[in-house]
N, C-alpha and C positions, 0 to 999 in steps of 0.2 A: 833734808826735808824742810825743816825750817831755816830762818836767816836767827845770825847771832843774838838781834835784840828779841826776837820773836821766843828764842830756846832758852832765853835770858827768864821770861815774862813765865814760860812754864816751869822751868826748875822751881821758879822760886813760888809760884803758887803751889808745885806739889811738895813743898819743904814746909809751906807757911801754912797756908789754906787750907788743901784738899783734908776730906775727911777718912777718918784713919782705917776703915773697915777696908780697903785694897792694898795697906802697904802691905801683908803679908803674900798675895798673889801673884804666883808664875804660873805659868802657863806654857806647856812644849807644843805648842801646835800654833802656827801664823795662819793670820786671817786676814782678808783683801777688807771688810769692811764691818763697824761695829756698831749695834741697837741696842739701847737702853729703854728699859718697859718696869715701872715701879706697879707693883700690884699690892693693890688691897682689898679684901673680899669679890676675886674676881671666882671666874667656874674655869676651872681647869681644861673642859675641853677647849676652850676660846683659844688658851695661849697656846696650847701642845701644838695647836690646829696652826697657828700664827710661827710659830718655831718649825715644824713641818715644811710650811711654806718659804721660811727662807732660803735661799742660797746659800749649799753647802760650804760654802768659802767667807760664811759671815760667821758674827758672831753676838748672841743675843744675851745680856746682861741684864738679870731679872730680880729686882730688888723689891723682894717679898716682904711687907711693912706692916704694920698696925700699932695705935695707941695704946694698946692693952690688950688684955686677955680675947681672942676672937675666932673659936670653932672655925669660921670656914675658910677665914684665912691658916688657919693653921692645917687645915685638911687640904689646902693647895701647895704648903709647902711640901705637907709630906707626900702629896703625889709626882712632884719634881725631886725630891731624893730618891726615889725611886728610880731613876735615870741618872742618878747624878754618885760619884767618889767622893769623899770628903777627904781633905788632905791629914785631917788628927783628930781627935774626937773631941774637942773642945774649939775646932776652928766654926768661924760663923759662916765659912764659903763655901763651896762645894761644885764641882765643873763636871761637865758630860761631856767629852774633844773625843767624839767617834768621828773618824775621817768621811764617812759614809753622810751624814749631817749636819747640818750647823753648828757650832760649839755653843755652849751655855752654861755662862756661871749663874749662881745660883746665890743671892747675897738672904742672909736671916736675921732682920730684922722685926721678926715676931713675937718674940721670946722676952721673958722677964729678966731684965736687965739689957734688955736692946731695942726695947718698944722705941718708935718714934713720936715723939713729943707733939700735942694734938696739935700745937701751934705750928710746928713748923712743917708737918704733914706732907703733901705728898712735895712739896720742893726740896724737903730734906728728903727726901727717896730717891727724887732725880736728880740729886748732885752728890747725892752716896755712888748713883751709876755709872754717873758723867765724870767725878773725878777718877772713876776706875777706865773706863775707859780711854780717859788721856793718860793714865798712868800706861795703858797698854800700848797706847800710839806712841809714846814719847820712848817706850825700848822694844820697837819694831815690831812686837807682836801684833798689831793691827797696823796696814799699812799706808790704809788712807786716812790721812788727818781730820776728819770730817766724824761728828759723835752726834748719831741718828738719836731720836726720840719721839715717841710715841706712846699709845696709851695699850693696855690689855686685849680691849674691843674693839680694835681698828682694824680693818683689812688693809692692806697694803698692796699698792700695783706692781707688776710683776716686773716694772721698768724700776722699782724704786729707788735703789741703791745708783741704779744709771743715769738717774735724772738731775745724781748732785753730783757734783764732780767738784777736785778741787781746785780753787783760786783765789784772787784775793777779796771774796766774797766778806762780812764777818758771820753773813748767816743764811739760811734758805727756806721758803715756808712752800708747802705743796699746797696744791690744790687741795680743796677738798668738797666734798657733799655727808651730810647723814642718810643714813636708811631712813624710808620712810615710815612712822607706824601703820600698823594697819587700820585704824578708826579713821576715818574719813578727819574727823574735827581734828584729831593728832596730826594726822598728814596735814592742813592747815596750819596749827601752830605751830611747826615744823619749816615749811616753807617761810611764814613769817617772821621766822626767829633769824634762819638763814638772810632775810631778805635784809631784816638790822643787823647784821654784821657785814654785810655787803656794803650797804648805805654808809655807815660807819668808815669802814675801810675805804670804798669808792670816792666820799667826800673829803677825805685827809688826803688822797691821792693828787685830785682835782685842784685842792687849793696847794698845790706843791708840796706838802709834808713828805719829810724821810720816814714816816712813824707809817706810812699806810700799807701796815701789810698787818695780817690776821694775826691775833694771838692766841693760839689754842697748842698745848705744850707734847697735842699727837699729831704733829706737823711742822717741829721744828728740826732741822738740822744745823747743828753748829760748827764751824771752821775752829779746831781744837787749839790755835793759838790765839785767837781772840778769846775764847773762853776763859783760857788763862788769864786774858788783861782783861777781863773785866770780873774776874771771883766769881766764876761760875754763876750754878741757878743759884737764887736769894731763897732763902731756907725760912719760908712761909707755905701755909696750908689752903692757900687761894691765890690766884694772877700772880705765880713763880713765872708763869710763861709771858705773861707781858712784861715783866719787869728785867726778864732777860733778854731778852727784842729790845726794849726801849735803852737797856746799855749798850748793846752792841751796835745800835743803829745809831751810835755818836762816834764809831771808831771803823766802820765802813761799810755796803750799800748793805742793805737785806735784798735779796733774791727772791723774786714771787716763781715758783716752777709754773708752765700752762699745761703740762704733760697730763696723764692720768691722774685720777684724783684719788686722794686717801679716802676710803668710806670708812665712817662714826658709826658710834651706837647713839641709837634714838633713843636712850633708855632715860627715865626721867626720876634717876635718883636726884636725893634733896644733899647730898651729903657735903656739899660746899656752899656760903651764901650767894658767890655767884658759879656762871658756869653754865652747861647747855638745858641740862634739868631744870634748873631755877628758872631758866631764861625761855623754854618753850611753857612751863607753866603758868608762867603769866601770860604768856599769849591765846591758853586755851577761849574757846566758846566769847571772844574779841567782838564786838561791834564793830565791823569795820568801814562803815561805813562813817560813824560819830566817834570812836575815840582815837584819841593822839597819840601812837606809838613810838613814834620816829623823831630822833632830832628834826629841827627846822630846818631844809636846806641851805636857807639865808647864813645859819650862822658861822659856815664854811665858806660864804663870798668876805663876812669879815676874817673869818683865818687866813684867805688866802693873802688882804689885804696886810694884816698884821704881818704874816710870815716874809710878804717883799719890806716892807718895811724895816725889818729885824736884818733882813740880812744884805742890806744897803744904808744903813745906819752909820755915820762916822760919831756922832758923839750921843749922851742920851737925852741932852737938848732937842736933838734933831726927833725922838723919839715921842719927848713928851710933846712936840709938835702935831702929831699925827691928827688928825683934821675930826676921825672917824669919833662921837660922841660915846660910842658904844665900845671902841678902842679905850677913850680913855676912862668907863664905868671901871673899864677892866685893870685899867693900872691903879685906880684909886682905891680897888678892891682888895686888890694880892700884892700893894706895896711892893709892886716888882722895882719901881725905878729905882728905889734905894739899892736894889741890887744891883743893877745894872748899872748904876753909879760906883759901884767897888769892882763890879769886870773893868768900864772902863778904866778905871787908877790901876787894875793891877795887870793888867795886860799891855798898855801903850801904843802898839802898833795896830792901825786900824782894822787892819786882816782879821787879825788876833781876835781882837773886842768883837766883830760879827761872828766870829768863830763862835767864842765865846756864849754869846746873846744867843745863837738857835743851839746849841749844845744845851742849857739852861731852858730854854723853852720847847722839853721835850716834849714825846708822846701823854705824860703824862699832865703835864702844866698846859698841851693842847687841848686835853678832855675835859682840864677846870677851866678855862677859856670856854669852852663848848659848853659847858652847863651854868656857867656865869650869864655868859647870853640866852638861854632858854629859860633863866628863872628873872632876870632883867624886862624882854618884853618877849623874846623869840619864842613860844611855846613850842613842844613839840606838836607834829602833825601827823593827818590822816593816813592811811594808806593810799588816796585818790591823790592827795597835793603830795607825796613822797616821790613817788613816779614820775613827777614831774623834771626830778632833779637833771641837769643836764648830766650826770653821769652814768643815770639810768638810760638816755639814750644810746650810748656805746655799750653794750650787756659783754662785749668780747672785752674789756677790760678790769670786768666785776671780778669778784670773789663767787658769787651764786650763778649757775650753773644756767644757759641761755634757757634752756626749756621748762625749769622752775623758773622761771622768771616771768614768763610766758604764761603759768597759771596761776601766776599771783595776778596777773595782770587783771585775768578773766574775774579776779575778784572786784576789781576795785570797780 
């Protein structure tokens, strides 16, 4: 299944790395494919309802968390022991492998002396998941290499598991939409929130970035030996899910699916400081006609610029040349050339060094580049001059969905 270096890169993360709450687990029963789903204060019928619906040939990996002492998460674990064996009475796992439906372990992490630490919160849930599940790929009991993830609230298409398949992908992100709420203003900032993550994504696309594809961590599927080479998800309690994209998308392509799309919960808790709650309640009861929501799209014609640049660069002479005034606010900001001055010395060969140069000026050093320029002179803008962006006119290459698209329109 894997090549030597690839079986190389997973032993030795699940020797070194992986976190220790799966080495006890076996399991008699093989499965074609495996989902990981970390819950914290979710409602029980969600997930039954969600497990239900998988295909009996999968297997769903449910890693029941919380910081401390919490009623209703603890009221959801004990409605999945309910379904569930425990292998000894002091084990933290517990599996349901009825041949009739989907199998599912059952990880507990609720309990005093297992609570997950507020800081590392839900990425340390989904890499308690994820390294169980390549521990299961890696001794055949799940047999496609590929470690699905999603959230508690999420519906999922009935193509789901068909839409990824494996290859030399490092990662693959679905489509997606939220439910609408039903207040008419929600439905708005709903659409609008949608529409900056589209913009976002559409303009990193546009200016050639490998970084343009969505981060949201109930739409990610990972290729289970790249996971390995890059130590899993990052074991923080906010943007686990872009910081695991933005490694992988230095060691091979990320895959956008067009197929059916995953539906979200429109629900608008506060419980992380970023994220879809935080992010549609700023949008609520919006002037949209006067205020600035949206990156500038200008400041993506300089990304795009920067990025040919970066990566037809033979020395970092050739760099600090760069004509663009707003190019070099930027270098004289984040003292990159000094860095760029140690890739070149330590790399030699010109390949190497542009290699190099856009590996370093990831996803994330492209979003401080983007907010360098918006607080310089680019402000962010309206929703009337956002739509304008040449990306907006291709809507079949967005992230947001043509027919929301079509009644943001009717706003602007």
């Amino acid at each position: 299944m894997f090549s030597h270096r690839q079986q190389t890169a997973i032993d030795q993360y699940l020797a070194q790395y992986s976190e220790p709450d799966g080495f006890e687990i076996t399991l008699n029963r093989q499965f074609a494919q495996v989902l990981v789903i970390p819950a914290y204060s979710e409602r029980p019928a969600t997930l039954t309802r969600l497990w239900a619906e998988m295909p009996t040939d999968s297997l769903l990996i449910l890693v029941i968390n919380a910081p401390a002492y919490h009623p209703k998460t603890l009221a959801l674990l004990a409605h999945f022991e309910a379904f569930c064996t425990r292998p000894g009475p002091h084990a933290s796992w517990q599996t349901s492998l009825q041949k009739h439906k989907a199998g599912l372990v059952v990880i507990n992490r609720c309990h005093p002396g297992a609570y997950i630490p507020e800081r590392q919160g839900v990425g340390l849930a989904r890499k308690i998941g994820a390294d169980i599940a390549l521990k299961l790929i890696n001794e055949g009991i799940v047999q496609t290499p590929i470690i699905h993830s999603t959230d508690a609230d999420a519906h999922l298409p009935k193509d789901y598991f068909t839409q990824t398949q494996p290859s030399d992908a490092a990662g693959w992100v679905y489509a997606y939409r939220h439910r609408l709420p039903t207040p008419e203003h929600l439905k708005t900032a709903m659409r609008l929130y949608e529409l900056k993550l589209s913009h976002f994504t559409g303009g990193l696309r546009w200016a050639g970035s490998r970084f343009g594809h969505a981060s949201l961590g109930s739409i990610i599927a990972v290729n289970a030996a790249a996971y390995a080479q890059v130590r899993g998800f990052p074991k923080r309690a906010t943007g686990e899910d872009f910081y695991l994209l933005n490694k992988l998308a230095k060691i091979g392509p990320i895959i956008r699916h067009e197929g059916a799309r995953v539906v979200l919960s429109p629900r608008l808790s506060q419980r992380v400081p970023i994220g879809t709650g935080t992010g549609v309640r700023a949008l609520i009861d919006q002037n949209l006609e006067k205020t600035a929501l949206f990156y500038n799209p200008e400041t993506f014609v300089h990304l795009q610029a920067l990025l040919a640049a970066l990566a037809s660069a033979e020395t970092t002479d050739a760099i600090k040349a760069i004509a663009s005034t707003k190019i070099q606010s930027y270098f004289t900001n984040s003292h990159c050339l000094s860095t760029f001055r140690k890739l070149e010395s330590n790399t030699g060969r010109q390949a190497h060094f542009q290699r190099a140069l856009l590996n370093w000026f990831d996803g994330f050093q492209q979003l401080k580049f983007i907010h360098h320029l918006r607080d310089l002179d680019l402000p962010d803008v309206t929703l009337a001059q956002v739509l304008q962006a040449p990306w907006f006119q291709s809507p079949e290459v967005l992230d947001m969905s043509r027919d929301r698209l079509e009644r943001i329109r009717d706003l602007a």
